[in-house]
N, C-alpha and C positions, 0 to 999 in steps of 0.2 A: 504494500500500500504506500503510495508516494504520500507525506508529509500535510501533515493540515497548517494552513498559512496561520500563525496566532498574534494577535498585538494586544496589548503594545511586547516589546520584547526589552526588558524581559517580560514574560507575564507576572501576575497577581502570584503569591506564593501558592495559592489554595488551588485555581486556575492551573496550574502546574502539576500539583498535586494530584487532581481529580483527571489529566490527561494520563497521565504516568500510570493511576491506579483503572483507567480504563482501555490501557492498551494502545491510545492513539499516538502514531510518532510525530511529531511537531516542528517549526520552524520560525523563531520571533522575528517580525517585523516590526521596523519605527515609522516608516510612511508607505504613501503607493510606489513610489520610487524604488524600496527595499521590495515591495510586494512583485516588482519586475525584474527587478536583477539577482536576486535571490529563486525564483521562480524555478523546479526543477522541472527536469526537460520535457516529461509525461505531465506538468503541470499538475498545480496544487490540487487533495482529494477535497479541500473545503475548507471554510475559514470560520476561523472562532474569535472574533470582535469585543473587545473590551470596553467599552463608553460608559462605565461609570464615574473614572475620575478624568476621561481626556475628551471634548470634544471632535479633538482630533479623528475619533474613532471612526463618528458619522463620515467627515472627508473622504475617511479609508474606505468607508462600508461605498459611498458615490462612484466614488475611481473603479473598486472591482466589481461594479452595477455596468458601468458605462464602457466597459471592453468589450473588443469586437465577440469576444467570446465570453460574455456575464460570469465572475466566477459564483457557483452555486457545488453546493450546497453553503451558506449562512447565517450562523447559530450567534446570535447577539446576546452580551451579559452586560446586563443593568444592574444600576441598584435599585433599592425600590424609590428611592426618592424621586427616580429619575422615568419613572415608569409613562407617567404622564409627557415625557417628550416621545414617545413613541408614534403619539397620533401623527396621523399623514406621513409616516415613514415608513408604511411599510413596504414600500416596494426596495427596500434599502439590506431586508432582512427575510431569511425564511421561518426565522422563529425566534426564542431567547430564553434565557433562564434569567433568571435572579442573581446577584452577585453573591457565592458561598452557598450555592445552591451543592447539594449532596452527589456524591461520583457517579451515582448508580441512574439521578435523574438526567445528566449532563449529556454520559453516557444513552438513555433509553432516546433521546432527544435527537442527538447526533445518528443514533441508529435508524430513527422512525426518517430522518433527512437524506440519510444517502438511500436508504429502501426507495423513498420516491422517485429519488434522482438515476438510480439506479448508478450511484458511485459509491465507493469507497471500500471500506468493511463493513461489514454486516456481522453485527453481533443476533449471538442464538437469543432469545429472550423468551419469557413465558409472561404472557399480560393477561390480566384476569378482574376486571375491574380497575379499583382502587392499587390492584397487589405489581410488582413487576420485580421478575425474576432475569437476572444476567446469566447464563448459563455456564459462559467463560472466566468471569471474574467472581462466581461464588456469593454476588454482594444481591437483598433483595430490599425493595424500595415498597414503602405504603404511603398512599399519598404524596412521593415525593421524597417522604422522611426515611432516614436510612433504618433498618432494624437491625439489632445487635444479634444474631443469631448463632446457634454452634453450629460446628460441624454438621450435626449430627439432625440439629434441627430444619437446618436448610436442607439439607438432603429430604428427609420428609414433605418439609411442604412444597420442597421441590417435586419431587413424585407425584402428591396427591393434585398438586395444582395443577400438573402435566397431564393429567386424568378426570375434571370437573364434570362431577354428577356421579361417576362411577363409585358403588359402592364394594370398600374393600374390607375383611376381615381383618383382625390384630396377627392371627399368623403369616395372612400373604403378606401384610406389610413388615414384619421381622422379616420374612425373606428376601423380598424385594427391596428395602433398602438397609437392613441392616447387613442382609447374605445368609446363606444356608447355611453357615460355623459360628452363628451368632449361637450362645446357648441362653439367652436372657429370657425372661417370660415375658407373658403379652403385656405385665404393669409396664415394661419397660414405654412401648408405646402408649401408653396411659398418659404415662409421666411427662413425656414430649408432648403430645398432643395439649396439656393442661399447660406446659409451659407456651408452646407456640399462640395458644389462644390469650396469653395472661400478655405478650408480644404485642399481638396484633390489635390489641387493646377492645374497650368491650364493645365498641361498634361496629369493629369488625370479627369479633370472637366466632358468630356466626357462618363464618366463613370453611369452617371444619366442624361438618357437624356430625353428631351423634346419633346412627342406627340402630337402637335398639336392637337385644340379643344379635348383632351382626357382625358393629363396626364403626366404622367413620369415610363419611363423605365429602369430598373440597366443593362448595361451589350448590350453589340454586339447581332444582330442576324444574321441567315441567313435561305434563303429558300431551303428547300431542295425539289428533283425532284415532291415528291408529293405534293407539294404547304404548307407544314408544315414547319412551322419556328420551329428552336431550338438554342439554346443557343451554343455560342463557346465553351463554358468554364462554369464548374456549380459546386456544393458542393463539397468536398472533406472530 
């Protein structure tokens, strides 16, 4: 994947942070000047614009609008003070976050931008509502907010989210993601499950719910006319 154009350069330390923790390789720019001569030869996979503390950024976001070849995909971070200058700018931006917005949202962003575009990386992702799953980087997002998960807990909700509506037993789920040499008993899924919902806080607690003598299910259903149930909402 050739390099995402990012300004200012350096970037924000967090800006930084959150590209490094989501994979993407990058290259700082100070003006459109840098964003030309610096430009690698397969040109830039997309740009990530800074205009919280620089004016300058809009300038930047004009110049790479008004080339013979518009660069796109571009992902604009604001702060929120600054939110309100957005109006009548959009054709400057294909989307934004917030300034110190979290890896996993920046990332799901940057994802949902090149799927359109049909450039860059493509991260595996599980979206599910409110919920979003990275695949690659382990990290999942509600609302936005990052959740602290273990190992062990992600893996599960990773599973069951990968599967909404489907009802599974506490044995198939020791096997399927704990593995057949797990020798633990079903509390052990009890136990996670009680934590991941204590996680996902109580508005979304319902999101793993409880089957009677069965199990547990990720996700809404409903019956449709032929008596087959399906999911509201599934992979993305």
């Amino acid at each position: 994947m050739e390099p995402l154009l990012v300004f200012p350069d350096p970037p924000a330390g967090w800006l930084a942070g959150v590209l490094e923790t989501t994979g993407y390789p990058y290259r700082g720019v100070c003006d459109a000047h840098d964003a030309v001569r610096l430009e690698p030869e397969e040109g830039w996979a997309g740009a990530v614009v800074d205009v919280e503390a620089e004016e300058a950024g809009f300038v930047l976001c004009r110049a790479l609008r008004k080339r013979e070849d518009p660069l796109q995909p571009l992902l604009l971070v604001v702060g929120r003070e600054k939110l309100a200058e957005l109006d009548f700018r959009e054709e400057l931006f294909d989307d934004f976050v917030v300034s110190g917005a979290p890896a996993v949202e920046v990332g799901a962003r940057l994802t949902h931008l090149f799927r359109r575009t049909g450039r860059g990386k493509q991260h595996d992702l599980i979206v599910y509502g409110p919920l979003a799953l990275n695949l690659e980087t382990y990290q999942a997002a509600l609302e936005g907010r990052a959740l602290d998960l273990t190992y062990m807990e992600y893996e599960l909700l990773r599973f069951l989210a990968a599967h909404p509506g489907k009802v599974f037993t506490r044995e198939v789920l020791l096997s399927r993601v704990w593995g057949y040499e797990y020798y633990g008993g079903a509390r052990t899924v009890d136990v996670h499950v009680r934590r991941l919902r204590a996680k996902l806080g109580e508005e979304h607690a319902h999101l793993i719910e409880t089957v009677r003598s069965v199990g547990y299910r990720f996700g809404a259903v409903r019956w449709l006319p032929e008596g087959r149930a399906s999911s509201w909402e599934g992979r993305s």
